[in-house]
C-alpha positions, 0 to 999 in steps of 0.5 A: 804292726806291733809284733807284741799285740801281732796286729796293727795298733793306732795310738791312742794315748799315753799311761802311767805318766808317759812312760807308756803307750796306748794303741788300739788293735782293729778288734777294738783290743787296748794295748800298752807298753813301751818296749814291750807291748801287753794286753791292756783290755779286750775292750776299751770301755774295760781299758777306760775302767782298768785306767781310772779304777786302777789294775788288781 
């Protein structure tokens, strides 16, 4: 369990040239981090688009 996301996360990837981890929650929630885990998505379809458009 990811005490940050307070759910279990699987991981499902790497971001920002490996320097951080994706995991997806069971609600379908894509978080990221390394020490620290924050709330990429709510979805991944929002997760893939944040990724590749880039974050504002």
């Amino acid at each position: 369990m990811s005490e940050g996301a307070r759910a279990y996360v699987y991981p499902i990837g790497m971001a920002d040239r490996r320097n951080q981890y994706l995991g997806m929650a069971p609600n379908g929630a894509v978080y990221v981090g390394m020490d620290y885990v924050n709330l990429l998505a709510d979805t991944a379809d929002e997760a893939l688009e944040k990724l590749i458009v880039g974050l504002r």
